[in-house]
N, C-alpha and C positions, 0 to 999 in steps of 0.2 A: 274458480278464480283463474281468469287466463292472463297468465303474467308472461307473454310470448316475447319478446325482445321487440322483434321485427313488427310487430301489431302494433305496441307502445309508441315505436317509432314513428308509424305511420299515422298513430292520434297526434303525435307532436307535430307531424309536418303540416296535419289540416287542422292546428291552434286557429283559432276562431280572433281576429281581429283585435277586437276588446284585451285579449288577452298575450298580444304581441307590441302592446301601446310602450311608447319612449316616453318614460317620462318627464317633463318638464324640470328645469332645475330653478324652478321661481314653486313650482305648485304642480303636484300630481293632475292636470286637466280631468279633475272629477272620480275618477279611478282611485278609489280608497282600498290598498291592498290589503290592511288590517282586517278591513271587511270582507275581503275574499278568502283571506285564511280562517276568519272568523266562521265563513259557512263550512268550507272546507271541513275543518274540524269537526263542526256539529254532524257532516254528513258523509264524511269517511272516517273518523277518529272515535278509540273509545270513550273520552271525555270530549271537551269541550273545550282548547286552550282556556285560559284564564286572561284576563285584562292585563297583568305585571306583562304575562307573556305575547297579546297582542300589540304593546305598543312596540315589537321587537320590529313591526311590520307598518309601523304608521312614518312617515318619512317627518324627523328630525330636524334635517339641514337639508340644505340644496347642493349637498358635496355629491360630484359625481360619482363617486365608490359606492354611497348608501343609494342612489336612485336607480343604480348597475345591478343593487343585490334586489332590491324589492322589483324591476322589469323581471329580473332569472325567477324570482316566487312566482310572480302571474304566469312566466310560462310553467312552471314546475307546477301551479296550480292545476291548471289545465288537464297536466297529464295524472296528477293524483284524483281528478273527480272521476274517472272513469272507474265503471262498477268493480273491476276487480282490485281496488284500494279498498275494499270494504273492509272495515273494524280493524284498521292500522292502532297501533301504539302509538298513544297521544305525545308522550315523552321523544318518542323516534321521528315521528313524524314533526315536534320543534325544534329536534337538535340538526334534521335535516336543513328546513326552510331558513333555518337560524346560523348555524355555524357553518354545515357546508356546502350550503350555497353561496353563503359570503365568501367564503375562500374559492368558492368555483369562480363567480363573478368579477373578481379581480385577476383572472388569467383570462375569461370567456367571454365576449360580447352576447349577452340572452338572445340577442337576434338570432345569434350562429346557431344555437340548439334548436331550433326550428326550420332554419335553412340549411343548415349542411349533416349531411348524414351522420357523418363519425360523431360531432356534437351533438346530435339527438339521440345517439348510442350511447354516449359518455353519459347523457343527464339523465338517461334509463337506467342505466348500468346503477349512477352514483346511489339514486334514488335509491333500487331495491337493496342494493347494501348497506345504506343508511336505516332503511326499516325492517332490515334481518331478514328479506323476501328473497327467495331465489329466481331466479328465471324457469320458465319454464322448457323442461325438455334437455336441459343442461348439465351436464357435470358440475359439481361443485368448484373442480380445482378449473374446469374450463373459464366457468363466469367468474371466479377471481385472477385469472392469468388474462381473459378477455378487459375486464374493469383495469390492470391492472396498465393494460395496452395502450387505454382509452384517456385515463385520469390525468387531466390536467393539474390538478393541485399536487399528486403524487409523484409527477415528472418535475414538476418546478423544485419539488423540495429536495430530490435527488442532486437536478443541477445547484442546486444551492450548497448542496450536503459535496459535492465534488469539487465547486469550488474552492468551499471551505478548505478542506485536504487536502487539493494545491496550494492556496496560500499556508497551509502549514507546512508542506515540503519545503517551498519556495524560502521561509521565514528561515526552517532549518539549516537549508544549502546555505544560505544569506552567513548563519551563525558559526555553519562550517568550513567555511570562507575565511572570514574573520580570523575563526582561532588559529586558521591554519596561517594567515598573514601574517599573526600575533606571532607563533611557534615561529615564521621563519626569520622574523626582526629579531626576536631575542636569541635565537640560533647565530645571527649575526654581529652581535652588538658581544654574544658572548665572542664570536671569533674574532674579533677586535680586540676587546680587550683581551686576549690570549696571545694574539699578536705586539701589540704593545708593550706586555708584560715581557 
């Protein structure tokens, strides 16, 4: 099983047409993705997905998000029919195509993981950690500090998670503002009336 980085890479960049197709947002032009996961599975997976679980892959609506995430499957297809995906975990292998690929696809144009380097390392990277596979020739803590350089879904939720934490500074400074505006009125309202008195 040659699971090289840099070999995977290079099957992604020579993705075969068929499998770099945009899809239409009236109608997949002929391209039935549920059917390419469907061999997929039969021919790299120890089961066989099941129907509930291929229509995860049959196109819905014509909303641009779901036809974003099923172009990222054909390309992720592609790169999972290669002999060394042999006998993947059927379970791993949908919660890939299924969950994180939809959350890649919504930071990643599918085009990019075939045309730009770092995006074909990224969808490499995602892939073997998603199916518990390591790179080959790699340190363990390498390929997760490499994945961890790469991941687009894992940077977004960072800056998300940091925005977050400054609007809760910001919220706080906001409240210790306030009290301390509060504290200096009644400071003064007390020295008026002490004045007065």
């Amino acid at each position: 099983m040659n699971l090289d980085v840099q070999r995977l890479c290079a099957r992604l960049a020579a993705a075969p047409p068929i499998f770099q197709t945009k899809l239409a947002l009236t109608e997949p032009r002929g391209v039935h993705v549920d059917a390419v996961v469907a061999d997929l599975s039969l021919a790299r997976a120890d089961r066989a997905l099941d129907v509930a679980e291929l229509g995860s892959f049959a196109p819905s609506s014509g909303d641009r998000g779901v036809l974003r995430h099923l172009e990222l499957v054909l390309v992720a297809s592609w790169l999972l029919y290669d002999d060394a995906f042999a006998g993947l975990s059927a379970a791993r292998l949908f919660t890939l195509l299924d969950e994180r690929l939809r959350a890649l696809s919504a930071l990643v144009v599918p085009r990019a993981c075939i045309e730009d380097a770092e995006r074909r390392e990224e969808l490499v990277r995602v892939a073997l950690a998603a199916l518990g596979l390591a790179p080959a020739g790699e340190e363990p803590a390498f390929a997760e500090d490499r994945l961890a350089a790469l991941d687009s879904v894992r940077r977004q939720a960072l800056l998300r998670d940091a925005k977050a934490r400054e609007q809760e500074r910001a919220a706080r400074r906001a409240e210790l503002e306030a009290l301390k505006r509060q504290e200096e009125e009644e400071a003064r309202k007390a020295a008026r009336t002490t004045f007065e008195d």
